[in-house]
Biopython code that builds the backbone (N, CA, C, O; Angstrom):
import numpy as np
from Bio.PDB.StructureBuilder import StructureBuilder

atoms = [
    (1, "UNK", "N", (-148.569, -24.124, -14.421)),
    (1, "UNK", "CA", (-148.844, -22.707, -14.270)),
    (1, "UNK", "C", (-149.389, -22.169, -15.590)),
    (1, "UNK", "O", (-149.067, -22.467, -16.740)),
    (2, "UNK", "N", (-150.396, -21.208, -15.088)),
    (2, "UNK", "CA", (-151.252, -20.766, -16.484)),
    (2, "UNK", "C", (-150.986, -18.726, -17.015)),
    (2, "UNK", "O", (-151.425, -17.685, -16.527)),
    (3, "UNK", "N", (-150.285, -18.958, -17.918)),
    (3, "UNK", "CA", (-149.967, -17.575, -17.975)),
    (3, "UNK", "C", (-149.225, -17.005, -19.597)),
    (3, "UNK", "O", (-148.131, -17.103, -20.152)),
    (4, "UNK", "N", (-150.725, -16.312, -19.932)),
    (4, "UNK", "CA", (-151.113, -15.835, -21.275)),
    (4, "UNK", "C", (-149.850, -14.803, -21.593)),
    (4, "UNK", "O", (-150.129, -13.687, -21.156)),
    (5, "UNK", "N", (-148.529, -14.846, -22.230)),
    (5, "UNK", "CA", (-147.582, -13.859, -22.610)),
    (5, "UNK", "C", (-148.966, -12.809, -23.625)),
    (5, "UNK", "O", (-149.125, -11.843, -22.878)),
    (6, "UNK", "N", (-149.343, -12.726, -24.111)),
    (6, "UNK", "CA", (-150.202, -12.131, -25.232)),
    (6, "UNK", "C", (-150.950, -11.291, -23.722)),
    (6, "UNK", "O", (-151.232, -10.131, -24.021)),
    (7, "UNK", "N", (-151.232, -11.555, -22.555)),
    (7, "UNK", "CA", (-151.822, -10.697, -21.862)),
    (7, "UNK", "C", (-151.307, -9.389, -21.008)),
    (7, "UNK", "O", (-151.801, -8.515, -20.296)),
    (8, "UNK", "N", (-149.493, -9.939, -21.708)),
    (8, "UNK", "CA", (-148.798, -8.315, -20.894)),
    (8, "UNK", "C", (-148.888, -7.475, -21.591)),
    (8, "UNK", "O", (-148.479, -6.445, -21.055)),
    (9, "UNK", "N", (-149.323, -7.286, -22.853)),
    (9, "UNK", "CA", (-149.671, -6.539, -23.887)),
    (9, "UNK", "C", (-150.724, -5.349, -23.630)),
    (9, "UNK", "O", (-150.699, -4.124, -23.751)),
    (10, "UNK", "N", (-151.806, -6.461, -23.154)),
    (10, "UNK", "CA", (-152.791, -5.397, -22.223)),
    (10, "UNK", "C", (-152.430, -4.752, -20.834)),
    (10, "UNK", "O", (-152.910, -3.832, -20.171)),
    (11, "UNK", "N", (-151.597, -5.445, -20.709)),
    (11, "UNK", "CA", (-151.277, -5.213, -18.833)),
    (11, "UNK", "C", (-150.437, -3.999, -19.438)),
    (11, "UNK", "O", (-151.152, -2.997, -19.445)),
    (12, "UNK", "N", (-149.070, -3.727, -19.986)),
    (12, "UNK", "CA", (-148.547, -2.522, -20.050)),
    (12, "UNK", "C", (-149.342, -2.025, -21.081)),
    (12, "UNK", "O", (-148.474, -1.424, -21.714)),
    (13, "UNK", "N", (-150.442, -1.838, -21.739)),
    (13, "UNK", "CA", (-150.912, -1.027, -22.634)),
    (13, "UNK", "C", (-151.383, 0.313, -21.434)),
    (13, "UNK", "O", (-151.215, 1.532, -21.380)),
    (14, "UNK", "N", (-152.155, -0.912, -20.436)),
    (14, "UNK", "CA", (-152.798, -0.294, -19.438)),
    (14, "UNK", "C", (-152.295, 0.516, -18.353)),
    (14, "UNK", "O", (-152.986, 1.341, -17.755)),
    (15, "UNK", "N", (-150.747, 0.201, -18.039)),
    (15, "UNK", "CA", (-149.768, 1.112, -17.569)),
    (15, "UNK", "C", (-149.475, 2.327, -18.209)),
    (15, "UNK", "O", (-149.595, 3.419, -17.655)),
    (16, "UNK", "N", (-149.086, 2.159, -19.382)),
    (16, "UNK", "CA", (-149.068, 3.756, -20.447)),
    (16, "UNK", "C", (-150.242, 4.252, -20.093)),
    (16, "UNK", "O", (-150.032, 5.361, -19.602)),
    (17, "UNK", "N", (-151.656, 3.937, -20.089)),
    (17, "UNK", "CA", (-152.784, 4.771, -19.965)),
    (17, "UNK", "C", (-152.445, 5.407, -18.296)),
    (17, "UNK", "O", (-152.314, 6.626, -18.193)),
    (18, "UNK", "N", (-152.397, 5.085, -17.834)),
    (18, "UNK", "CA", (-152.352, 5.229, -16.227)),
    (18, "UNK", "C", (-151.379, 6.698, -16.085)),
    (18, "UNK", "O", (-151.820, 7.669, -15.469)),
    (19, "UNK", "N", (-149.856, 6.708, -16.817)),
    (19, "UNK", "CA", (-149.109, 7.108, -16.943)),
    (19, "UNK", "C", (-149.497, 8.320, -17.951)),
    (19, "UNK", "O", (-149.155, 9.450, -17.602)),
    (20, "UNK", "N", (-150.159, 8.166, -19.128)),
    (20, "UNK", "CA", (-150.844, 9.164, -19.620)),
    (20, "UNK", "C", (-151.680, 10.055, -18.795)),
    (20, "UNK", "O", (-151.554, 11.268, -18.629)),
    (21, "UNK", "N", (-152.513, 9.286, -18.330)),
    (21, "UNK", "CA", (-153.335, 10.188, -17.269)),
    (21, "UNK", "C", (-152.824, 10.787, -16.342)),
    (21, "UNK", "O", (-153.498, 11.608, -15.719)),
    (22, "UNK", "N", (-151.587, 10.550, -16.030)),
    (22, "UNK", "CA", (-150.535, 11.326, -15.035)),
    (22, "UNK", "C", (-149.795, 12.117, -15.456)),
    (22, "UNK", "O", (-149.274, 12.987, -14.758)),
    (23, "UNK", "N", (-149.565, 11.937, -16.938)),
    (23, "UNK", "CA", (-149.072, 13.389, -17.597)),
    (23, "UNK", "C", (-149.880, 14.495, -17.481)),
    (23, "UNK", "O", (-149.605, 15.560, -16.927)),
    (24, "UNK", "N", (-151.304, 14.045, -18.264)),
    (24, "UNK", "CA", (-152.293, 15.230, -17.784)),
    (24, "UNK", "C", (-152.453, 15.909, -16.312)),
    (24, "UNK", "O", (-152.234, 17.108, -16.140)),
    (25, "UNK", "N", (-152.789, 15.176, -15.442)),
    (25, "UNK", "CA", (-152.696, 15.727, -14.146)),
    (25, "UNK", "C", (-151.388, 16.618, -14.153)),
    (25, "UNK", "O", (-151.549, 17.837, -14.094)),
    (26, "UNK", "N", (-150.103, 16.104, -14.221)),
    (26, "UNK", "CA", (-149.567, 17.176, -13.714)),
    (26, "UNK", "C", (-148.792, 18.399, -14.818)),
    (26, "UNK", "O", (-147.868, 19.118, -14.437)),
    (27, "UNK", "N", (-149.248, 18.436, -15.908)),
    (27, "UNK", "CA", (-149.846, 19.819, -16.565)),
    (27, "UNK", "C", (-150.931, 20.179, -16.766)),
    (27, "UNK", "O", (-151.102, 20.854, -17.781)),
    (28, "UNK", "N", (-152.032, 19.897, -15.943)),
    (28, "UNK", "CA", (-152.959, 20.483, -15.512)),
    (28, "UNK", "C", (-152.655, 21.529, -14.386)),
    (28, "UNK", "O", (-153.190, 22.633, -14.280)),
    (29, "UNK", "N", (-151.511, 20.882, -13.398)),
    (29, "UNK", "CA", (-151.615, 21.302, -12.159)),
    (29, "UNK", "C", (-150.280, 22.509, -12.259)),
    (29, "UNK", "O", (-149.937, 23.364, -11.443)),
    (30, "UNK", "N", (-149.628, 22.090, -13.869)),
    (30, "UNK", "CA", (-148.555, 23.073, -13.716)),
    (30, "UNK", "C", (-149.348, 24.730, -14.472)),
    (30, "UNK", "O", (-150.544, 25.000, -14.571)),
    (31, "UNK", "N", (-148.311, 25.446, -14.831)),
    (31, "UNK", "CA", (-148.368, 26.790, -15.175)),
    (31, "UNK", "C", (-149.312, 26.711, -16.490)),
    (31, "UNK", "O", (-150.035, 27.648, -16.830)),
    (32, "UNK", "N", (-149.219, 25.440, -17.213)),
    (32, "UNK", "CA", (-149.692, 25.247, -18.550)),
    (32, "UNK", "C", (-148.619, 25.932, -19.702)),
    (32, "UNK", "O", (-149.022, 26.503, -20.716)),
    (33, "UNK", "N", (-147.620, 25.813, -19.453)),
    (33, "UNK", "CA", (-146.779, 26.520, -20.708)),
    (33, "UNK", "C", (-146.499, 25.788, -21.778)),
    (33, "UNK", "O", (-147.264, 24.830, -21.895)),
    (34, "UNK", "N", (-145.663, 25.882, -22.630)),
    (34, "UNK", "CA", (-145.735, 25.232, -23.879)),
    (34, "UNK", "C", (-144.171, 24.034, -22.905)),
    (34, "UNK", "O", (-143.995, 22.816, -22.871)),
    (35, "UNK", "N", (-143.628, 24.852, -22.480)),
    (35, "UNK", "CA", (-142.384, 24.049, -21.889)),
    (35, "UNK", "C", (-142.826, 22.748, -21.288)),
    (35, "UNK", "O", (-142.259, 21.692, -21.572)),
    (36, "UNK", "N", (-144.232, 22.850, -20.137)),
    (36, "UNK", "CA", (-144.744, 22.018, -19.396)),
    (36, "UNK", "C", (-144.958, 21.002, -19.961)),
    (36, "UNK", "O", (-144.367, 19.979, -19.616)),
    (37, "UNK", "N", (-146.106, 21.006, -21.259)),
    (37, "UNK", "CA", (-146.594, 20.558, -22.493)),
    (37, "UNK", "C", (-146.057, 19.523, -22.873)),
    (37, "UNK", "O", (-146.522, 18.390, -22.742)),
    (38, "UNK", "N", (-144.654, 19.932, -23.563)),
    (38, "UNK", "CA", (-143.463, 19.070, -24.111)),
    (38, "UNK", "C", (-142.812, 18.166, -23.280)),
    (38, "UNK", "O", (-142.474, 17.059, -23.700)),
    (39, "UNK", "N", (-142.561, 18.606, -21.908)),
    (39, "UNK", "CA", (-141.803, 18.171, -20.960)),
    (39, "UNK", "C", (-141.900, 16.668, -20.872)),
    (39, "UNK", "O", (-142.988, 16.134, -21.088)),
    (40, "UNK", "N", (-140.837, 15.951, -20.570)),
    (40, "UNK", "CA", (-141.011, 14.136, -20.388)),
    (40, "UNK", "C", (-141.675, 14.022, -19.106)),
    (40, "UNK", "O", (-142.022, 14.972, -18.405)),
    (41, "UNK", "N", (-141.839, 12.682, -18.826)),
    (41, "UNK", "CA", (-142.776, 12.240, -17.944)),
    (41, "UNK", "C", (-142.780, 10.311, -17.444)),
    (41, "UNK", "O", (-143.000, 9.370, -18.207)),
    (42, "UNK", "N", (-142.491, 10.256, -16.096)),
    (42, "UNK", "CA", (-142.163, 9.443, -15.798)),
    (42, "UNK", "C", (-140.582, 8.825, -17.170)),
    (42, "UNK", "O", (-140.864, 7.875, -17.901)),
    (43, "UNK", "N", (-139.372, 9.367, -17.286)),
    (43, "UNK", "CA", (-138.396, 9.084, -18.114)),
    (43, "UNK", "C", (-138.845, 8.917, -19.855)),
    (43, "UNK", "O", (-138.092, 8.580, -20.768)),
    (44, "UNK", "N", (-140.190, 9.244, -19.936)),
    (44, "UNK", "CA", (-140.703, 8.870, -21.686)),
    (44, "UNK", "C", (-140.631, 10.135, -22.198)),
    (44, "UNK", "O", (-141.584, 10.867, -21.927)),
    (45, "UNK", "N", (-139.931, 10.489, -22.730)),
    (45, "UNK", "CA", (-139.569, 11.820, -23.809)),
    (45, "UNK", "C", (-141.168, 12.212, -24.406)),
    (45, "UNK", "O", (-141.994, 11.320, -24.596)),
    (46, "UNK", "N", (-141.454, 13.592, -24.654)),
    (46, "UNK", "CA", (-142.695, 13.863, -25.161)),
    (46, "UNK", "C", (-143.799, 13.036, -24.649)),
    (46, "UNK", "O", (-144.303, 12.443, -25.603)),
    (47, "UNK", "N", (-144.258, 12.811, -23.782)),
    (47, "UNK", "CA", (-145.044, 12.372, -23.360)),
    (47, "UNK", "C", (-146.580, 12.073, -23.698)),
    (47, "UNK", "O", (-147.042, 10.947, -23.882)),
    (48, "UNK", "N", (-147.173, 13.078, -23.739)),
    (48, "UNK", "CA", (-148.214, 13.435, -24.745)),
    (48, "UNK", "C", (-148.573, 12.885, -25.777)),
    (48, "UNK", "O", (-149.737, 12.655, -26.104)),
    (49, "UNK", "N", (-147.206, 12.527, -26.611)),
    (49, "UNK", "CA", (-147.657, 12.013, -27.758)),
    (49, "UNK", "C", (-146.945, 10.201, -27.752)),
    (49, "UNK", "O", (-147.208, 9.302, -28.550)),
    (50, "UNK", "N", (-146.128, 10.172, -26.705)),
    (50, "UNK", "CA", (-145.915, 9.027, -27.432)),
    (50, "UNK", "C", (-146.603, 7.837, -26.088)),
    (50, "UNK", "O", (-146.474, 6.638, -26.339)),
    (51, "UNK", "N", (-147.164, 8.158, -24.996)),
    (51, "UNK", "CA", (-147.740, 7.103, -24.365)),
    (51, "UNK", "C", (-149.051, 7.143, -25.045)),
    (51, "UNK", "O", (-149.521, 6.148, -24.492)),
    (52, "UNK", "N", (-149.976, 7.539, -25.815)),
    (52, "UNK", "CA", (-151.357, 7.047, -26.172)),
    (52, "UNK", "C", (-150.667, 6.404, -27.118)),
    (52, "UNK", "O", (-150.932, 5.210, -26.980)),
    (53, "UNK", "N", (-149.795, 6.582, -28.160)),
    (53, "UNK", "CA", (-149.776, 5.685, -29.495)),
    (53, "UNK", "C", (-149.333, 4.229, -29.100)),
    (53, "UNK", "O", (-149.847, 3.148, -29.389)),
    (54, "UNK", "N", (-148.223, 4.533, -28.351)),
    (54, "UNK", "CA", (-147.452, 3.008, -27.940)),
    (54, "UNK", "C", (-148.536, 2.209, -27.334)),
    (54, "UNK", "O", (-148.441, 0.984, -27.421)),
    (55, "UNK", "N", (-149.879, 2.893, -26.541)),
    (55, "UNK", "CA", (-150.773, 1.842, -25.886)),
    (55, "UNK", "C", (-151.601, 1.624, -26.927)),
    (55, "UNK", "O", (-151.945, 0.443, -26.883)),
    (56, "UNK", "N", (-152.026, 2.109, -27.722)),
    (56, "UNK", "CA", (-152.758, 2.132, -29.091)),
    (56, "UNK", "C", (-152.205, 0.839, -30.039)),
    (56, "UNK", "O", (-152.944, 0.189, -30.779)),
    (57, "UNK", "N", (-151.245, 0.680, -29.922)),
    (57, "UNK", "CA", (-150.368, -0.050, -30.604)),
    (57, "UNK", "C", (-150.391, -1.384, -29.909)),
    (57, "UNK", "O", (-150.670, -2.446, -30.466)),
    (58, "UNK", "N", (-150.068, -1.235, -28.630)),
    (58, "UNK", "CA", (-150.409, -2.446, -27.880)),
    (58, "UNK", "C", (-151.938, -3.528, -27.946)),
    (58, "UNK", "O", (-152.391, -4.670, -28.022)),
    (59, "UNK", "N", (-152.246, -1.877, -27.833)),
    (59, "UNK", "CA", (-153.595, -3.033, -27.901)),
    (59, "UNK", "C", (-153.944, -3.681, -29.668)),
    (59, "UNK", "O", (-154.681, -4.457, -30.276)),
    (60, "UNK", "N", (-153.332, -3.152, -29.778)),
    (60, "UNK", "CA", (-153.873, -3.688, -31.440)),
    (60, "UNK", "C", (-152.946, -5.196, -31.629)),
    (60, "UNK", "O", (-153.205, -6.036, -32.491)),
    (61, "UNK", "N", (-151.768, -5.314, -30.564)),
    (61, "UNK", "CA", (-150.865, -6.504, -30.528)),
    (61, "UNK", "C", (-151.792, -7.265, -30.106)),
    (61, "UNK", "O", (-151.907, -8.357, -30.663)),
    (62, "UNK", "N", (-152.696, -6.915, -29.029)),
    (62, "UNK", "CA", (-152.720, -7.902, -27.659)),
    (62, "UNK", "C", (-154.359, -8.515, -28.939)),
    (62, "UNK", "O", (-154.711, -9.693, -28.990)),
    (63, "UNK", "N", (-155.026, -7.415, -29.747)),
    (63, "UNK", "CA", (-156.221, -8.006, -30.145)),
    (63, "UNK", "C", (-155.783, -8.623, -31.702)),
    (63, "UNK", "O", (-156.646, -9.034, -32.477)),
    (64, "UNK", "N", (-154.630, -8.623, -31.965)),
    (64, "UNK", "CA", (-154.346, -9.182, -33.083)),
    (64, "UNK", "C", (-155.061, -8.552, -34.385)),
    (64, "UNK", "O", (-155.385, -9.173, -35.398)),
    (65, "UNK", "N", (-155.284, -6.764, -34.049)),
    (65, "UNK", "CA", (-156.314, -6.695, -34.968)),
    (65, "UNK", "C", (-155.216, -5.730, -36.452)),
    (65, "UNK", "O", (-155.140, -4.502, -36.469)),
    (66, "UNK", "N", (-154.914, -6.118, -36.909)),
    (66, "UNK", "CA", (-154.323, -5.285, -38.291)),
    (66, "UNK", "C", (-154.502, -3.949, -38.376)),
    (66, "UNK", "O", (-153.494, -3.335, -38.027)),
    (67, "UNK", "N", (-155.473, -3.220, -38.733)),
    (67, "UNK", "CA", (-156.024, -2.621, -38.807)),
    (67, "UNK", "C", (-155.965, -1.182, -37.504)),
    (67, "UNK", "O", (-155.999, 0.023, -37.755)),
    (68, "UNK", "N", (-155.890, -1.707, -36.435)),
    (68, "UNK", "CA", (-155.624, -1.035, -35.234)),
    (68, "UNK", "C", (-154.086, -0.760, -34.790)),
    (68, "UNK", "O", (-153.746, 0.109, -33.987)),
    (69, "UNK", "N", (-153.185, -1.703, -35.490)),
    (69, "UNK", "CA", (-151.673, -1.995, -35.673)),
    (69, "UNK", "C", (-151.630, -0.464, -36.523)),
    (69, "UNK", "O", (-151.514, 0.578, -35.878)),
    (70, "UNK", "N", (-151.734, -0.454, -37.995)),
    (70, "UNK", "CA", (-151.469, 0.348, -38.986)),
    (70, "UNK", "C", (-151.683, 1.629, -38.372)),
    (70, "UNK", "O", (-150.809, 2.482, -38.214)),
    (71, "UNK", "N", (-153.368, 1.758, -37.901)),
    (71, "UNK", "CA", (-153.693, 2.891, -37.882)),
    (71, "UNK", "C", (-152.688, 3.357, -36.471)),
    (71, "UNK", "O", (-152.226, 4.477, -36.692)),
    (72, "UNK", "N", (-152.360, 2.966, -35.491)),
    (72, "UNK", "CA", (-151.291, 3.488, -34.518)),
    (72, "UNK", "C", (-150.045, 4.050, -35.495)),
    (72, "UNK", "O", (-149.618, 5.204, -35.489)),
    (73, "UNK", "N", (-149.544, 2.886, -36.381)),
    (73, "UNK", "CA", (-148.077, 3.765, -36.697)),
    (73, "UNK", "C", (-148.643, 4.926, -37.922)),
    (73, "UNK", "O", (-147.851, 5.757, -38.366)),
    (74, "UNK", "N", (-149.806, 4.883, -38.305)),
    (74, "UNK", "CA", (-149.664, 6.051, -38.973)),
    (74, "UNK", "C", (-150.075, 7.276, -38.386)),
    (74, "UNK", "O", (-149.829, 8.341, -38.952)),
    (75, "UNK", "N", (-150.732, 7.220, -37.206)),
    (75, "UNK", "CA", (-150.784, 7.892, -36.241)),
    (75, "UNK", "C", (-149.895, 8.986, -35.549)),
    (75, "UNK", "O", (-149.903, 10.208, -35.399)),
    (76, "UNK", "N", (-148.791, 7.435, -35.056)),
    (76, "UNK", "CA", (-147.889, 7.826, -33.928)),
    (76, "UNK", "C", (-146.898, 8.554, -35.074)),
    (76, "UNK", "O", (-145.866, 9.043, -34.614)),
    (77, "UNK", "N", (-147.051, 8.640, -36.114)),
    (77, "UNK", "CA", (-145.620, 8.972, -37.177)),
    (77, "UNK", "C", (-145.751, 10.383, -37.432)),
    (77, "UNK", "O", (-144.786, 11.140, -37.534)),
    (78, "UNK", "N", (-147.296, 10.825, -37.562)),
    (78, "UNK", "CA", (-147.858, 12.414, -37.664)),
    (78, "UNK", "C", (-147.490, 13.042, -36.211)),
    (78, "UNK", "O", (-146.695, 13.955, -35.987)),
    (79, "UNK", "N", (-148.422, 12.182, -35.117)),
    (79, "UNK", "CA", (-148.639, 12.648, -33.839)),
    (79, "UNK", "C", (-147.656, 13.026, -32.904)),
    (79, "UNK", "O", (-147.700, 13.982, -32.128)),
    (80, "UNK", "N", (-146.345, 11.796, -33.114)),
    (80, "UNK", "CA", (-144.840, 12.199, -32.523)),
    (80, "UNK", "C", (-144.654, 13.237, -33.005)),
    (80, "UNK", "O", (-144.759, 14.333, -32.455)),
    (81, "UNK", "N", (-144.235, 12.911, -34.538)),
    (81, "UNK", "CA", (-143.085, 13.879, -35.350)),
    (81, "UNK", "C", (-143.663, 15.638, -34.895)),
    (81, "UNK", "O", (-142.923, 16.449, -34.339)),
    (82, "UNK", "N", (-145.135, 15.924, -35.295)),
    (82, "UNK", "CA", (-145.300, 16.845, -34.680)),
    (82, "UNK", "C", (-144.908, 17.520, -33.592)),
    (82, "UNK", "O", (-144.486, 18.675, -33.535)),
    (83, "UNK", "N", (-145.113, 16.527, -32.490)),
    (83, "UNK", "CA", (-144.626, 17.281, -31.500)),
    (83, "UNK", "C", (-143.055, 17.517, -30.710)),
    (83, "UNK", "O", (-142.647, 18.385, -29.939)),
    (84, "UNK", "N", (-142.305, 16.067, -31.431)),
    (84, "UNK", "CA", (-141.153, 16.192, -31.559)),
    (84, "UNK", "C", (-140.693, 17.710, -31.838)),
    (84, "UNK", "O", (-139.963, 18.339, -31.072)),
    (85, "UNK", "N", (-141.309, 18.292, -33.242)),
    (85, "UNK", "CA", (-141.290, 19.460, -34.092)),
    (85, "UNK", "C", (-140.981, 20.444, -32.577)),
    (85, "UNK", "O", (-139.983, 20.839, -31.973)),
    (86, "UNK", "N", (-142.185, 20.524, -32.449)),
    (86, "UNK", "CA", (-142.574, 21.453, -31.404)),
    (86, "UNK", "C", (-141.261, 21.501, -30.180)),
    (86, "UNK", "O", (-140.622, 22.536, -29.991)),
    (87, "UNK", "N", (-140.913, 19.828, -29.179)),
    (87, "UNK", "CA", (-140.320, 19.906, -28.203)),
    (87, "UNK", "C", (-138.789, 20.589, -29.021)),
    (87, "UNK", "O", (-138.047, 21.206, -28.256)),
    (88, "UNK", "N", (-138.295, 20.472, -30.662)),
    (88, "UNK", "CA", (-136.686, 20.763, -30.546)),
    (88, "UNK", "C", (-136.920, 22.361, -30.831)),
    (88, "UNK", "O", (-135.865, 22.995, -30.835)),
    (89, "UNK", "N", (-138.318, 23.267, -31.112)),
    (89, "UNK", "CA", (-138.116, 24.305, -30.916)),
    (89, "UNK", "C", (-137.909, 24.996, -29.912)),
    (89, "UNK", "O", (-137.160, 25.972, -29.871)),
    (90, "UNK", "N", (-138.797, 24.383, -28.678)),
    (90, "UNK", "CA", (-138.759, 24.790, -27.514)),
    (90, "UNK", "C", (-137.092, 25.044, -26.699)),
    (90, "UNK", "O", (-136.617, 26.022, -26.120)),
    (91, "UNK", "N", (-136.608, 23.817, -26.959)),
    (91, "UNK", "CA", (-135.279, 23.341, -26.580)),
    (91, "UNK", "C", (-134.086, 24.126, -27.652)),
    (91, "UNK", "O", (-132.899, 24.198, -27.332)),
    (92, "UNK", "N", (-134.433, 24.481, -28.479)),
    (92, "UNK", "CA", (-133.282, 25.395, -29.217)),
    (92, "UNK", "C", (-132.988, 26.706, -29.222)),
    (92, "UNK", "O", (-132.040, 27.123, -29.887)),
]
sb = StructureBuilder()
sb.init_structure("model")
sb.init_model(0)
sb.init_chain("A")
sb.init_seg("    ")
for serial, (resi, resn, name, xyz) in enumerate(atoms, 1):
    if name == "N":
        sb.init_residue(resn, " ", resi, " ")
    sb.init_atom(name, np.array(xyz, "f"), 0.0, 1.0, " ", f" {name:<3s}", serial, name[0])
structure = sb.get_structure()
């Protein structure tokens, strides 16, 4: 049996995207509030920000590329924390 572990990398990178795009849809379809915004999605806290980085990240596993690795966590470290920022105001 022939079966690349290095290719689930892409396979769930490509699930987060899917799942991203389903965040959008449905705050598109909601009120648009800042609450909506923040809100989790499919069980992933902040949504918004943390399914593009984690697939960002993936793929930089699955292409072995350095460079695409780094730039995700320095990314995801601005891009979360920000909005982290944002979801514990909302929530306090």
């Amino acid at each position: 049996m022939f079966f690349r572990w290095n290719l689930m990398y892409l396979v769930i990178a490509f699930i987060l995207m899917i799942l991203y795009k389903g965040y959008w849809i449905r705050y598109f379809c909601s009120k648009k509030t800042m609450k909506d915004m923040y809100a989790s999605f499919a069980g992933v806290p902040i949504a918004g920000a943390v399914l593009p980085v984690l697939a960002l990240l993936l793929m930089g596993m699955y292409s072995r590329n350095q460079i695409v690795i780094l730039s995700s966590i320095i990314l995801g470290s601005g891009h979360i924390g920000i909005h982290y920022m944002h979801w514990k105001e909302l929530n306090t």
